[in-house]
C-alpha distance (Angstrom), angle and dihedral (degrees) to the residues before:
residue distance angle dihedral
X1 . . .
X2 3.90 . .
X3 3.30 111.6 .
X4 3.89 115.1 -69.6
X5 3.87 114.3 -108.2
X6 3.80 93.0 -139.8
X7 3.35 123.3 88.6
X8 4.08 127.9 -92.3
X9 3.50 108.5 -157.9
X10 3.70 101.4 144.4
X11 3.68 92.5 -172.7
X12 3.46 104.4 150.2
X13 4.03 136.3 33.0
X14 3.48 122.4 -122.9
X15 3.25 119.8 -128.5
X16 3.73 95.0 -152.2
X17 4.14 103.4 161.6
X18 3.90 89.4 52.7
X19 3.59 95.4 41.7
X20 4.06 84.4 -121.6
X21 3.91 129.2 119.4
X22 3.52 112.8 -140.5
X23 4.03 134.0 -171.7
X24 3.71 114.1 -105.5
X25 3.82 106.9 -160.4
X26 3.98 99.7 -145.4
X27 3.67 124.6 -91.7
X28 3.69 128.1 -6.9
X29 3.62 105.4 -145.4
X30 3.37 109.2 12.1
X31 3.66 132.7 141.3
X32 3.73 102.7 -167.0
X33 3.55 121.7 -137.1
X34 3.72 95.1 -7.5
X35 3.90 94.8 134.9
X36 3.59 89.8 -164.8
X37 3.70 99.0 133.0
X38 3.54 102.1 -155.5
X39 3.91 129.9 82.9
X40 3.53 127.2 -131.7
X41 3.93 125.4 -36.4
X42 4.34 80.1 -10.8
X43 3.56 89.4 -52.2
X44 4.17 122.4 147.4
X45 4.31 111.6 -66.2
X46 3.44 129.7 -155.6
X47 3.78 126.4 -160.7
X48 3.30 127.7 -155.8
X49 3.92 145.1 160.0
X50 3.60 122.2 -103.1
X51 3.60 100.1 -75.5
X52 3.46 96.0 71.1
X53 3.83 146.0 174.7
X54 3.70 108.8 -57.0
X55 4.10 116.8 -117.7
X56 3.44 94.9 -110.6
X57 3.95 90.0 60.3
X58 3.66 92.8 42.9
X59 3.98 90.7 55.3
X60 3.53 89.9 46.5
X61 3.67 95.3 54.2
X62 3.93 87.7 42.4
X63 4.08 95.1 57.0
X64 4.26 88.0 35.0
X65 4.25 85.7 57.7
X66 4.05 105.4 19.7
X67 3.47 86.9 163.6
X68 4.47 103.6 43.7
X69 3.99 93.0 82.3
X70 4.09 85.0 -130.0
X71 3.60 113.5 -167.4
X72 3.51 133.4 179.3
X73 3.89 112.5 -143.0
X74 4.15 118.7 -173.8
X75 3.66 125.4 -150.8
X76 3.32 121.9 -140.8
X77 3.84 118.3 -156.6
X78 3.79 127.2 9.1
X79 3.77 98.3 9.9
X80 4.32 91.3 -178.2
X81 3.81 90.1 54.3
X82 3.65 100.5 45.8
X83 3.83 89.9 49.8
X84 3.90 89.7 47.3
X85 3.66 93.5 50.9
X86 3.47 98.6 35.4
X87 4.25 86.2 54.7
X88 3.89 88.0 42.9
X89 3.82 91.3 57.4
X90 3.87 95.9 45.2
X91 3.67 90.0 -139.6
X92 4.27 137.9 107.8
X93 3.76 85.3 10.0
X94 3.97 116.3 172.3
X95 3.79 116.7 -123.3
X96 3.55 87.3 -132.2
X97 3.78 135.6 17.4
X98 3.43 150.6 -158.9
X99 4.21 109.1 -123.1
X100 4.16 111.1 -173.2
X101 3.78 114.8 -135.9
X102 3.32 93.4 -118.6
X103 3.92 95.8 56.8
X104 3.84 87.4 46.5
X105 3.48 94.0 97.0
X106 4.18 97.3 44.3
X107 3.98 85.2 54.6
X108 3.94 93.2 51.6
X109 3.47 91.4 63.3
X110 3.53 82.7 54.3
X111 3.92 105.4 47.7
X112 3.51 103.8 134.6
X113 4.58 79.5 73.3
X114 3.59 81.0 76.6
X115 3.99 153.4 57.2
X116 3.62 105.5 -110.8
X117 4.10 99.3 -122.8
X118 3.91 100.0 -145.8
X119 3.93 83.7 70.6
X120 3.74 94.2 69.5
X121 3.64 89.7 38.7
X122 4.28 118.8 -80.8
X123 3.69 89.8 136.8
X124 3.74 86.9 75.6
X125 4.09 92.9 52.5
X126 3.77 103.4 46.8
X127 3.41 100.8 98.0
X128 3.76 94.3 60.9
X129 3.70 93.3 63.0
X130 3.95 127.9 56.0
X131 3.75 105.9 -72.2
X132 3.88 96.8 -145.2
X133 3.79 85.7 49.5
X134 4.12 89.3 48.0
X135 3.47 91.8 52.2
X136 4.42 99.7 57.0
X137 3.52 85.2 63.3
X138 4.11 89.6 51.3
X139 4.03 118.4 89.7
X140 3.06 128.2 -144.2
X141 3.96 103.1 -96.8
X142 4.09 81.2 51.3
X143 3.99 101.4 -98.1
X144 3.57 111.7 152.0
X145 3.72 109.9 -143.3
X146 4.00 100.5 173.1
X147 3.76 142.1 31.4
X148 4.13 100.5 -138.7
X149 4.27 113.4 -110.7
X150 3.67 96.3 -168.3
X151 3.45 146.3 -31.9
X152 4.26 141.5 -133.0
X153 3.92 110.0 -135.3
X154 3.92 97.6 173.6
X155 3.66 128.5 -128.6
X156 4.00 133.5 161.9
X157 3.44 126.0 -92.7
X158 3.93 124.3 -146.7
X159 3.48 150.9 178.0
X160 3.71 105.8 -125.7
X161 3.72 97.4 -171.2
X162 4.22 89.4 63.1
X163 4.00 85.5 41.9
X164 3.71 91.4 57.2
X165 3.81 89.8 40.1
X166 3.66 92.5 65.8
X167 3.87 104.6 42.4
X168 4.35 84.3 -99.2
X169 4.08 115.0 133.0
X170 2.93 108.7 -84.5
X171 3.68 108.5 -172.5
X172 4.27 114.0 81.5
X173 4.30 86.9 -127.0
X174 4.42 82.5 47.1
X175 3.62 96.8 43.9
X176 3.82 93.6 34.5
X177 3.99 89.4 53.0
X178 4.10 84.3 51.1
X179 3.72 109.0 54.5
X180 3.71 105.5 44.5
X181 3.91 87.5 126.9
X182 3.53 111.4 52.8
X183 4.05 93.1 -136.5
X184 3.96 81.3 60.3
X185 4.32 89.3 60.4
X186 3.83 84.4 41.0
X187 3.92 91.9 60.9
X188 3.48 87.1 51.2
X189 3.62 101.9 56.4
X190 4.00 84.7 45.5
X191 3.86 80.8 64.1
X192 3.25 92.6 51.1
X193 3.25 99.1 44.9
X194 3.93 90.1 57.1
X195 3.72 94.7 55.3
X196 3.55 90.2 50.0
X197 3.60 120.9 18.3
X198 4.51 86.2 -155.8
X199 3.36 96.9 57.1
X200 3.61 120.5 99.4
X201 4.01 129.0 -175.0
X202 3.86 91.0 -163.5
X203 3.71 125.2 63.8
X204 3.95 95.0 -156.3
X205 3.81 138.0 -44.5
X206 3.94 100.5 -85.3
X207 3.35 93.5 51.6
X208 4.16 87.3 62.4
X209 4.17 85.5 45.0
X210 3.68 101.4 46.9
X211 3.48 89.6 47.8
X212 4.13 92.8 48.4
X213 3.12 109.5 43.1
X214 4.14 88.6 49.7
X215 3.72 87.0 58.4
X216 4.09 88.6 51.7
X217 4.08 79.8 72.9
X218 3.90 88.9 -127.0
X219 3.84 134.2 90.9
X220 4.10 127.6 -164.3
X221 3.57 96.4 -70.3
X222 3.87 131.9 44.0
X223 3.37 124.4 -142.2
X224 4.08 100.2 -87.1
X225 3.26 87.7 54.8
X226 3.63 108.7 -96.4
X227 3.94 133.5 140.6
X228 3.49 112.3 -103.7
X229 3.72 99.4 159.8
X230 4.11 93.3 107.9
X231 4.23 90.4 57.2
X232 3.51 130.9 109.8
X233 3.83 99.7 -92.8
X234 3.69 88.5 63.7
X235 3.65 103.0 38.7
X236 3.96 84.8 51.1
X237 3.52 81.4 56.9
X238 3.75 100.9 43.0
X239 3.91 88.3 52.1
X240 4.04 92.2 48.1
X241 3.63 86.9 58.5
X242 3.64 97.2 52.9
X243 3.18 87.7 41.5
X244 3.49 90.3 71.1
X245 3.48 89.1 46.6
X246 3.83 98.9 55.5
X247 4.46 81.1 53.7
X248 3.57 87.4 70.9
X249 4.02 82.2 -130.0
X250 4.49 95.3 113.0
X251 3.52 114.8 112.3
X252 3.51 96.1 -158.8
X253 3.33 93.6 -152.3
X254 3.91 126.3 150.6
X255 3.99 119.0 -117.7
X256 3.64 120.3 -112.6
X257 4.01 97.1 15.1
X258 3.58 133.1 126.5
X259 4.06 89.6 -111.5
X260 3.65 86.7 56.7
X261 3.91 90.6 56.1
X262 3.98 93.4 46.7
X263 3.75 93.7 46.4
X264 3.68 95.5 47.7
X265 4.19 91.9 41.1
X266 4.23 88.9 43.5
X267 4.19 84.7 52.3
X268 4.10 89.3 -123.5
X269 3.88 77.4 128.8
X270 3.68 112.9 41.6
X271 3.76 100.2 167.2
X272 3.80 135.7 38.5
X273 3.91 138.6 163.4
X274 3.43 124.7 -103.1
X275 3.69 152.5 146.8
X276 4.25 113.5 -125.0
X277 3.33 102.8 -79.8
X278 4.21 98.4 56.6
X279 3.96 78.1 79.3
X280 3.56 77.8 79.4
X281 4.12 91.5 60.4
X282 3.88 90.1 39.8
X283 3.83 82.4 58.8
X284 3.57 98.4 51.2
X285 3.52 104.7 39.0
X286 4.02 94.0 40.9
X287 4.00 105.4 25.3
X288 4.30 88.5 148.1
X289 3.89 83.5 61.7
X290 3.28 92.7 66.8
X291 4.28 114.2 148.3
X292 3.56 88.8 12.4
X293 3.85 105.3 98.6
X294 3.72 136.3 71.4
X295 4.24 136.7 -169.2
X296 3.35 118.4 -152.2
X297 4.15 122.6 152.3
X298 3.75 125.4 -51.9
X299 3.82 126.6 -133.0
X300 4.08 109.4 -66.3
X301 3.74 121.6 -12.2
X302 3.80 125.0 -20.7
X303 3.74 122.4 -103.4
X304 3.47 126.0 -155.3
X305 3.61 137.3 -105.5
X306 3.88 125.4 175.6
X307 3.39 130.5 4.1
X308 4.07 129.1 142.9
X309 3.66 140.3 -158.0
X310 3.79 137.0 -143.9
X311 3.94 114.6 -141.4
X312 4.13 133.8 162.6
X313 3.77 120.2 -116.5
X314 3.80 123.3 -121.9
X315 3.89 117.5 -85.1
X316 3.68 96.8 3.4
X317 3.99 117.5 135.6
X318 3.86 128.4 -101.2
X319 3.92 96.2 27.1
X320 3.98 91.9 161.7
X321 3.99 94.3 48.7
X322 3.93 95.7 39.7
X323 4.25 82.1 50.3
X324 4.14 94.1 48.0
X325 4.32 79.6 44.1
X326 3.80 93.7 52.9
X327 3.87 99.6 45.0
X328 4.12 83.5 47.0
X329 3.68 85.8 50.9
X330 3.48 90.5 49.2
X331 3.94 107.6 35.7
X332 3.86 114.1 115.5
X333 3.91 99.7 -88.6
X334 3.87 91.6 57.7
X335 3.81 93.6 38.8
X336 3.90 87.9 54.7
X337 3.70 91.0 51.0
X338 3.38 93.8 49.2
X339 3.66 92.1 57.6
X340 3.96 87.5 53.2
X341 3.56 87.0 53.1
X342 3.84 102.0 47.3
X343 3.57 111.5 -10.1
X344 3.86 99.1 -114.2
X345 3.94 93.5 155.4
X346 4.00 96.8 -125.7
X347 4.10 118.5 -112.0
X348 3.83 87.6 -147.3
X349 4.18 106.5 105.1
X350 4.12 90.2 -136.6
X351 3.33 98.5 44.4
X352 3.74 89.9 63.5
X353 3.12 95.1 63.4
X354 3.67 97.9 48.9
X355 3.52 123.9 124.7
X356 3.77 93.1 -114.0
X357 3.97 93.1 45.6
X358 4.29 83.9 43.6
X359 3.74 94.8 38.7
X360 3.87 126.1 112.6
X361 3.93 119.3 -89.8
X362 3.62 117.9 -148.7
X363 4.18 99.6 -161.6
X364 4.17 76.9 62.5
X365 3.80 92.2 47.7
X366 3.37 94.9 -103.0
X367 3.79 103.3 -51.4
X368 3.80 120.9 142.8
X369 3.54 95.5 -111.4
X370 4.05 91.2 -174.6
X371 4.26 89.9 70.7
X372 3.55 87.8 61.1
X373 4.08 96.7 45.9
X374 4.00 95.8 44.1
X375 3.92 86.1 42.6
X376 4.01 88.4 57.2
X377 3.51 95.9 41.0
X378 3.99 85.2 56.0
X379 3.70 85.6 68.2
X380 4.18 102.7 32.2
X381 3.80 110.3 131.5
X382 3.48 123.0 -129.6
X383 3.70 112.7 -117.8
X384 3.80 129.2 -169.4
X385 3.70 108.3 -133.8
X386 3.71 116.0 -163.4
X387 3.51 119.8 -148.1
X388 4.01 98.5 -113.7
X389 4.17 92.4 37.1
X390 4.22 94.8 105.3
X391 4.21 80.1 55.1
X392 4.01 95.7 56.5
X393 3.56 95.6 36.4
X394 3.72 92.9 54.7
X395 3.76 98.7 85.7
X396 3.90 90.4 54.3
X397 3.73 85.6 58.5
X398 4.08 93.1 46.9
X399 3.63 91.2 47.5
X400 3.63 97.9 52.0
X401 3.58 95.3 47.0
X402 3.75 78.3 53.6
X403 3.89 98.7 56.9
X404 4.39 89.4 50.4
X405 3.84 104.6 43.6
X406 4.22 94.1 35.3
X407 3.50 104.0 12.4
X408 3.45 101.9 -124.0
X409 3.97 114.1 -175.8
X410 3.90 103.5 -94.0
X411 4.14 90.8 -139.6
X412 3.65 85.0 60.6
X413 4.26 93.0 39.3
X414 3.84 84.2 55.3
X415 4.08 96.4 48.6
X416 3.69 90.6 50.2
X417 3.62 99.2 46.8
X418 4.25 97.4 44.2
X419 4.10 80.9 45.8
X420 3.96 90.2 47.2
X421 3.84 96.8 45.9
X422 3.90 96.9 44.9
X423 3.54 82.3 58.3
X424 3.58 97.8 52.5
X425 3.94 97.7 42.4
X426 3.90 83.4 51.2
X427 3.89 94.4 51.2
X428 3.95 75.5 52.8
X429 3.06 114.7 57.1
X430 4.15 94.6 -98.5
X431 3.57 119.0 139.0
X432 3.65 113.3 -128.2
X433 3.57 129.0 -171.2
């Protein structure tokens, strides 16, 4: 996946079986930035971004391998480029490490950084995780270079209180039932819109064409390598989003800025797109709207957003032990405690249907959240991400931001991005036609 354009704050657990929310206060054993590489006394390292493994998990690997030295190193900064130099130079290499989903597809194209997982056995674990999930982390000549952490089936968030206020369903199986076709959730944000001229059902234009085209099934680039970004299942895309636009129901609101927060904690935008853990966000930037939102199921299939793998560089030490530590790290009791502790929605098939993953959530007024997320990721479709597709589909992104803060004519928005991303795919390598 390329990078999701929503935020990922993860600053707060969820406390999902107790229907309570809970602050998490970072990592548990991290050393940040250390770049050491090796655990404790030469024992097996993880790295890992910011978000970290929760405590609970740490201990638990700790007491499962008292005498494997695990450590749990965070990264600060760019995680992808300090993994890619670090496996350049050969040196202070992690026995096991953290790979985002939306790097997964840059670090295919480099397999040969990496021990190829099925040889110490992962063949024998894939059906316990998602298979679509499984599969992004699969190359093409079948190597397997990461066992999946979590994934980011999408659904919409709302504020039932300000559905109900304006004669809109209100309940997630009403609302759901209402908005399979995505001109059917745009008439409702024109209603809103008319009882209050501030409120906005649509956070911003991208956010309507990252989440469309990913439900097309098909990226920028197919799998022989050529640019598809100026076919059908993107223009469809392109033209939903301005669609929106044209309703008078966008936002235009940046991601991940302090107008964001005050429009989302003020209600002037009751609804917004998201995989599981943008709960997280909701909580920050709203906190005194606590019990007052929903999720229930977008308009046509979810997408997803998020997810992350763990994998084992080439030629490091211990391969077998840091392999038995990452499917313990990633069995269904650690998965389901790391959705407590950040709401990553767990890849692992049991672990969804965990009491913590199926228990009540009281930000969401008590609705069991984890239905809705295993329901979407019933119906996520694989997508084939190569590795230079968040370059191309830049310009689409630029141009659209374009067409809502200076109102740029969209024809034009579209000519210049399809002309801009040829010309990237062809400074990489990217056939074009």
């Amino acid at each position: 996946m390329t990078h999701p354009r929503l935020s990922r704050r993860s600053a707060l657990g969820l406390g999902a079986a107790a229907g309570s929310l809970a602050l998490f206060t970072g990592c548990s054993t991290s050393t940040s930035g250390s770049g050491s590489g090796g655990g404790k006394d030469g024992g097996i390292s993880l790295w890992i971004w910011p978000e970290g493994f929760a405590d609970d998990v740490v201990a638990d690997i700790t007491e499962r391998f008292p005498d494997a030295g695990f450590t749990q190193t965070v990264q600060g900064g760019d995680f992808k480029q300090k993994l890619q130099t670090t496996l350049q130079a050969g040196k202070g290499l992690p026995n096991i490490t953290g790979i985002k989903g939306e790097d997964i597809a840059h670090f295919s194209s480099v397999a040969e950084y990496f021990v190829d997982l099925n040889t110490l056995g992962a063949e024998d674990h894939k059906g316990e995780y998602a298979d679509w999930k499984w599969e992004q982390a699969t190359t093409k000549d079948g190597k397997q270079l990461g066992i999946p952490i979590d994934i980011g089936p999408t659904a919409l968030f709302y504020r039932h209180d300000i559905f109900e206020k304006n004669g809109l369903p209100s309940t997630p199986e009403d609302l759901a039932a209402a908005i399979r076709e995505w001109e059917q959730l745009f008439d409702l944000g024109k209603q809103l819109n008319a009882a209050d001229k501030d409120t906005y059902l649509i956070r911003n234009l991208s956010g309507v064409f990252d989440l469309a085209w990913r439900q097309s099934g098909k990226a920028f680039i197919d799998e022989e390598g050529a640019f598809i970004g100026a076919d059908s299942h993107i223009r469809q895309a392109w033209d939903l989003a301005i669609s929106a636009h044209d309703a008078g129901i966008n936002a235009a609101l940046e991601s991940n800025t302090p107008d964001l927060a005050a429009a989302v904690a003020a209600g002037k935008l009751p609804a917004d797109f998201g995989a599981s853990w943008h709960l997280a966000d909701l909580i920050v930037d709203a906190p005194d709207t606590s019990g007052k939102w929903h999720v229930c199921e977008h308009p046509g299939d979810a997408a997803n957003l998020g997810g992350s793998f763990l994998g084992i560089p080439a030629d490091v030490e211990d391969q077998e032990q840091a392999f038995e530590i990452i499917l313990a790290l990633l069995d269904a009791k650690n998965l389901a405690r790391e959705y407590v502790h950040s709401g990553n929605f767990p890849a692992n098939l049991e672990a969804m249907e965990s009491p913590e993953v199926q228990g009540e959530v009281e930000f969401l007024g008590g609705q069991v959240a984890g239905k809705v997320f295993a329901h979407a990721a019933e119906y996520v479709r694989p997508l084939y991400e190569d590795p230079a597709d968040g370059t191309v589909n830049a310009p689409f992104y630029a141009e659209l931001a374009l067409v809502e803060a200076s109102g740029k004519d969209p024809a034009k928005a579209w000519d210049a991005a399809v002309a801009e991303a040829e010309r990237l795919a062809e400074q990489n390598g990217i056939t074009v036609a």
